[in-house]
N, C-alpha and C positions, 0 to 999 in steps of 0.2 A: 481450865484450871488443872492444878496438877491432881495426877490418880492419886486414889486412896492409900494406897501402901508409899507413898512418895511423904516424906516428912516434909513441910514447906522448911529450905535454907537456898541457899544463894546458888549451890551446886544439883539443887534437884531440877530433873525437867518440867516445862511447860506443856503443856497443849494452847497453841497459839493458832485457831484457825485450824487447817489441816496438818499443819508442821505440831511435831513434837521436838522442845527444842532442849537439849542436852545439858543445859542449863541457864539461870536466870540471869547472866552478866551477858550486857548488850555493850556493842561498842557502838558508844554517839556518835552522829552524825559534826563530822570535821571540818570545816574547808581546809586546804592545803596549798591551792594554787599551782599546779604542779600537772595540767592539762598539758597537752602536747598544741604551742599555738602552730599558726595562726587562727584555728578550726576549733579551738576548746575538744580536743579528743584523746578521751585516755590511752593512755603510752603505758610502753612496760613496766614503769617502775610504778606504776598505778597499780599493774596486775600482784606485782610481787608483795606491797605493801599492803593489800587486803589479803592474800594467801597468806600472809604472815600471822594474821589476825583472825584466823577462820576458828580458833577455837572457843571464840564466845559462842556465845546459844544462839545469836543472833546477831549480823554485823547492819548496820546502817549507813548510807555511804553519805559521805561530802554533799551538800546540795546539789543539786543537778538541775541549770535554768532550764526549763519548757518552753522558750524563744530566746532569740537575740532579745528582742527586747525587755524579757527576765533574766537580764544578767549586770552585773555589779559589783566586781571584783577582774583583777586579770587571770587568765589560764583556767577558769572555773571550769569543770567537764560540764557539757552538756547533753540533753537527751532531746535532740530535736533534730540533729542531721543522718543521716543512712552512716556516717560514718565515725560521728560516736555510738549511735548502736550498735557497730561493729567492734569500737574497742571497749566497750560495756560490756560487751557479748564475753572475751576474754576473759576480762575478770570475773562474770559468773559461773564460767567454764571452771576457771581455777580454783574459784571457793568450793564448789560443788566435790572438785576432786580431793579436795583437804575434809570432807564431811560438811561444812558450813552452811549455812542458810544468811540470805542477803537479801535486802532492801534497798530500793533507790529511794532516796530523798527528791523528791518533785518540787523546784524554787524558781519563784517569781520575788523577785527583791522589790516591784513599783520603784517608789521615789527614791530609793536611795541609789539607783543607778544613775548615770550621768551622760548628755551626750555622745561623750566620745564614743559609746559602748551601745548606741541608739542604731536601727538603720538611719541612711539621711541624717544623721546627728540631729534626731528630733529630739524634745523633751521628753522624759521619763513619764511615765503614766502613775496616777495615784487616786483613791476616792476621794482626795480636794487636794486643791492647789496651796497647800502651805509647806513652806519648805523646811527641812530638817536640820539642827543645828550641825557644828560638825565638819568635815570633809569625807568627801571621796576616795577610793583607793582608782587610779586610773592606771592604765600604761604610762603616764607621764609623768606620775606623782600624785602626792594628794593635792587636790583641786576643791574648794567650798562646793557643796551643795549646791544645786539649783532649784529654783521654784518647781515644781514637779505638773505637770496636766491632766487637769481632772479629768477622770475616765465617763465621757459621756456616758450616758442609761444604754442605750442601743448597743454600743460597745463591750459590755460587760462581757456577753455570752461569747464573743471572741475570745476573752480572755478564758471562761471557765473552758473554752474549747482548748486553749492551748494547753491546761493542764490534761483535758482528757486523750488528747493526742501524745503528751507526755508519757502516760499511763499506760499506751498503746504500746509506745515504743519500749518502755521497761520491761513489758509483755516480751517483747519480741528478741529484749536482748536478754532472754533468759533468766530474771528475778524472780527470786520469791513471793516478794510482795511491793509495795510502793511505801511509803511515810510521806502526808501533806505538811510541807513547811509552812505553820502558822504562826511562828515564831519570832522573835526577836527582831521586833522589828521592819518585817518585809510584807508585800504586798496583802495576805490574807489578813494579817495579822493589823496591819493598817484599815482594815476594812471591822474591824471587831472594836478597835477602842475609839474611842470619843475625843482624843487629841488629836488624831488623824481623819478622823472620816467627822465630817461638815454635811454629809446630802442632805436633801430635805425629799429625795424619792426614796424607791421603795426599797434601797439598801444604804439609808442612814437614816438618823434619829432613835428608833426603839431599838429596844433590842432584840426584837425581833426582825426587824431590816438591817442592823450589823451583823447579824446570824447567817446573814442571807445567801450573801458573796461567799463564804467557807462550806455553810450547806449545799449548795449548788456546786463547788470544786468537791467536796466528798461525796454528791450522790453521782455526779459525774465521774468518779475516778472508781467508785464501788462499782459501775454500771459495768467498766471492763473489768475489774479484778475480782468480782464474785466476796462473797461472806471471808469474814475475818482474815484478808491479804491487805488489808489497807491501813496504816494507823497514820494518827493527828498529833503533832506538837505543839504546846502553845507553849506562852510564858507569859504568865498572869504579872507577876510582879517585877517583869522585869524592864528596867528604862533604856536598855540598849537603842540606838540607831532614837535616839529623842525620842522613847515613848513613855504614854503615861494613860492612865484612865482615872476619871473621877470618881468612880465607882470598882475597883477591880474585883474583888468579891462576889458581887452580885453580877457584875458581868462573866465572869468567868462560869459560875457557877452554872449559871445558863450558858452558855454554851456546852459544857459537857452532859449539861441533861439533854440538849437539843441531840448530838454529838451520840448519847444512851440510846436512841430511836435507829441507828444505824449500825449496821452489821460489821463493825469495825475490828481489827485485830488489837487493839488498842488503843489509848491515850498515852501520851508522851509528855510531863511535865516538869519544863526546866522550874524546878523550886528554886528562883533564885535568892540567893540568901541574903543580898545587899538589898530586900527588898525596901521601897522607901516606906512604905505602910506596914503594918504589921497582916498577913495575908494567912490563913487558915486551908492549909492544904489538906487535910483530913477533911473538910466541908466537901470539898471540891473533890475531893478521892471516893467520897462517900454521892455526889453528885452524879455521878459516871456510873454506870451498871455495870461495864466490862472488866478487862483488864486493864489496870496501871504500870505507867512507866516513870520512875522518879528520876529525875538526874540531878544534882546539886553537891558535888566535891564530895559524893560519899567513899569513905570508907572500907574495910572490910567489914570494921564492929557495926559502926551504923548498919550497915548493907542487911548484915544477918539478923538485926533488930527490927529495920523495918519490914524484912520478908516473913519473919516470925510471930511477928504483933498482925501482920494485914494490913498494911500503911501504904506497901506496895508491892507486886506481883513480880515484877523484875526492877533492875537497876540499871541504868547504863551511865557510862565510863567513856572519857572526852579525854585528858590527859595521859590519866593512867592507862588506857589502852595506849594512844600513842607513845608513850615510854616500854611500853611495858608485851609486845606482841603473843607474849603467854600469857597474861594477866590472870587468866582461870588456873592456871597449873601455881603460879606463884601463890595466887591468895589461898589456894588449897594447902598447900607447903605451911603456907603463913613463911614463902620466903622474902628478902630482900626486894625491893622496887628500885627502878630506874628510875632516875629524876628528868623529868623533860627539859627541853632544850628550849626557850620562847622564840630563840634566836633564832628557829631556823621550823617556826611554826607553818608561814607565810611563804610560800615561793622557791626558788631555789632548786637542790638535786637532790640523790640520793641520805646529802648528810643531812642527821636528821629527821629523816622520813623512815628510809629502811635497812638502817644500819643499828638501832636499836638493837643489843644482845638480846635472846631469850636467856633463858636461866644455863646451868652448868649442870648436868646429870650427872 
């Protein structure tokens, strides 16, 4: 938490783990699609568009699949060959020299990847075989969903291997810590709600077996990153990539107590606000022992309301960093913001990415 003489606002530092971080505005984790293909390996304009952004407290990077077969988007960087760790390695170079502190985002998307993007163009792997509404983003366009393959028992522990081999490698390319993508829809996060996971073994049905597959990826990713370098995103309420729980509340809730038992740098919670239920994130804030991370289209006013009241420890910023690569100098200001661009979110060059103006001194 923050030291005693620190008043909690938006701009006071953190103590996060062994980092003290400069202050409370995190920049979200993005996709961008903007890998260097055919290899998924970050290129310079990767390097430049996170140096640009080194002045949050804390930056988050884009997913980063832990195999070919967690990937699900085209140009996605990845953390699984010698030589995305090489251009991973750059960008951490480059944050560190701007002041920054950086996180890799560890992602496994399960079902909603597709074939094309398979080794062998095998099926996507998932805790059951029900497919998601929707389409695919492929290299060749979007494509429907497929029926996705249920992740045998015996198989699981490959999988929680690929994230701790992921782990390794974020290690090696120089981060500060890691962030477990349990989020919106993708493969952990398919393994926690009840619309996606069907098992009748010992990681589905209770909730203590949907616990089981994220617990097992976080005791495995804490095993190489040591106390508070690790933190968890989920999104309780949110239906992205066809998800749903019949219970979200209760499930969530349990999970961050399960989640309170381990040495984590924090929780990361998209509050989404389209929720279809009405969902109680103060329960769930109050659920978690450690630090909170809210994201949900805040503010400045929100921002400094929910770090003032206790609501939430830090904030992090998905748009608005992207518009905005001083974000922290502006909302200090209380100057003018960039309006992003949707048009040029996904894919594409520099325009867009890192041509966004800072402010005018």
């Amino acid at each position: 938490m923050s030291t005693a003489h620190d008043s909690n606002n938006l701009f006071s530092p953190i103590q996060v783990g062994p980092y003290t971080l400069k202050n409370r505005m995190v920049m979200a984790p993005m996709t961008r699609d903007r890998a260097a293909a055919p290899d998924n390996v970050p290129q310079a304009m990767n390097i430049l568009y996170y140096t640009q952004r080194a002045s949050a407290g804390l930056i988050i990077t884009e997913g980063s699949q832990v195999s070919q077969q967690g990937m699900g988007y085209p140009v996605t960087p990845g953390i699984h060959s010698g030589a995305q760790v090489m251009g991973w390695q750059k960008i951490t170079e480059a944050v560190h020299q701007q002041g920054g502190r950086i996180f890799l985002q560890l992602w496994h998307v399960g079902r909603i990847s597709h074939p094309s993007y398979q080794p062998e163009g095998a099926l996507p792997v998932a805790p059951s075989a029900i497919k998601p509404e929707g389409e695919s983003f492929t290299y060749e366009g979007l494509k429907p969903f497929v029926t996705p393959r249920a992740l045998e028992t015996d198989e699981i522990p490959g999988i929680v291997a690929q994230f701790w081999q992921g782990a390794k490698n974020a290690l090696a390319a120089g981060f500060d810590g890691v962030e477990i993508h349990g989020a919106n829809g993708y493969l952990v996060d398919q393994f926690i709600r009840d619309r996606t996971n069907h098992r009748t073994d010992a990681y589905g049905g209770s909730l203590e077996n949907r616990a089981r597959f994220l617990l097992e990826v976080t005791d495995a990713v804490v095993g190489v990153w040591g106390e508070g370098r690790v933190g968890v995103r989920l999104s309780p309420g949110g239906g992205f990539n066809d998800m749903s729980d019949s219970q979200p509340q209760t499930t969530f809730n349990f999970m961050a107590r399960q989640l309170s038992t381990r040495p984590l740098a924090y929780l990361h919670i998209v509050e989404t606000l389209e929720s279809v239920a009405a969902f109680d994130y103060l329960a769930l804030r109050k659920s978690f022992k450690g630090l909170y991370m809210a994201n949900a289209g805040y503010d400045l006013k929100r921002s400094q309301e929910a770090i003032a009241s206790g609501k939430a420890d830090f904030i992090s910023y998905a748009q608005l960093f992207l518009a905005n690569p001083d974000l922290p100098a502006r909302f200090e200001k209380g100057a003018p913001l960039n309006t992003a661009d949707p048009n040029t979110f996904y894919g594409g060059d520099e325009k867009g990415y890192t041509d966004y103006p800072a402010q005018e001194d």
